[in-house]
C-alpha positions in Angstrom: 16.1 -2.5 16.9 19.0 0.0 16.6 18.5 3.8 15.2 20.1 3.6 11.3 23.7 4.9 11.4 24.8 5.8 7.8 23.2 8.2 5.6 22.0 5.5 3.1 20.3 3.6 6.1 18.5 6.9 6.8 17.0 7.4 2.9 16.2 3.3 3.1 14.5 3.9 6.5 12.4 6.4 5.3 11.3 5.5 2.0 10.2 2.4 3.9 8.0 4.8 5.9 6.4 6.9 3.2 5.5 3.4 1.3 3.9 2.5 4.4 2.4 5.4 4.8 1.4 5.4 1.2 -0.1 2.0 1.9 -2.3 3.4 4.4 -3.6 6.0 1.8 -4.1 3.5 -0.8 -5.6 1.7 1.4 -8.5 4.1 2.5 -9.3 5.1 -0.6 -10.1 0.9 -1.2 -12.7 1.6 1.8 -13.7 4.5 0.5 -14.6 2.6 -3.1 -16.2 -0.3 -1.8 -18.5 2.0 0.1 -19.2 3.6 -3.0 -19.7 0.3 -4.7 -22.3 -1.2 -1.6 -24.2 2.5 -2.4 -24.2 1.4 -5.8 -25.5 -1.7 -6.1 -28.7 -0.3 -3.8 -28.8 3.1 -5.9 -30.4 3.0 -9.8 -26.3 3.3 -11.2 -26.5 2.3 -15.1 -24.6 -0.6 -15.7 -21.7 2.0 -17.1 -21.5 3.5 -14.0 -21.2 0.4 -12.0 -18.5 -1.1 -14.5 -16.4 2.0 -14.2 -16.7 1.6 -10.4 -15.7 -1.8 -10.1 -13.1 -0.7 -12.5 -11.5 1.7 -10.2 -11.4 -0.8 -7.1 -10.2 -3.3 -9.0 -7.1 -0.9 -9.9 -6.9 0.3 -6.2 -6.7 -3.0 -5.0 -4.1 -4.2 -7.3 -1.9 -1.1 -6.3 -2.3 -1.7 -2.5 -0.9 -5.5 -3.4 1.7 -4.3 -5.1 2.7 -1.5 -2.2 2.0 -4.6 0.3 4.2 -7.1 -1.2 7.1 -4.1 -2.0 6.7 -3.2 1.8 7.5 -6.8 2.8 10.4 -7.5 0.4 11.8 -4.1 1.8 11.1 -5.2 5.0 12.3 -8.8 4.3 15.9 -7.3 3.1 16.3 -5.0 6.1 15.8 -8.0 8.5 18.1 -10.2 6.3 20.7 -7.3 6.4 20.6 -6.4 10.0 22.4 -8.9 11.7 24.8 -8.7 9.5 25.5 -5.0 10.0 25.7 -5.5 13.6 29.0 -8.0 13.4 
């Protein structure tokens, strides 16, 4: 692992580390939801409520995918780029 040495490498470095970091949000606010949704399924939620909650973690989920897979192609095209820059 080598410290980035152009500017460019720097922006790319740390975007990567706000979308993790952004990840990690998205990713307690999931856990936060599906604690909701156990409390709801014991509470008396109408079935309104309990739609619009499995709404909302449906939504979450998909977004933490999408942040999970953009992590990994980012990730993916560092690795495939580094050797390269080090020749």
């Amino acid at each position: 692992m080598r410290l980035p040495e152009t500017f460019t490498e720097w922006v790319l470095t740390g975007s990567l580390a706000l979308l993790f970091l952004l990840f990690v949000k998205a990713y307690e606010i999931l856990a936060v939801l599906r604690r909701s949704a156990a409390q709801a399924r014991s509470a008396s939620l109408d079935s309104d409520d309990r739609r619009d909650l499995t709404i909302a973690i449906n939504q979450v989920e998909g977004a933490v995918n999408r942040l999970e897979h953009t992590i990994r192609e980012i990730a993916r095209a560092d690795a495939l780029d580094g050797p390269e820059r080090g020749n």
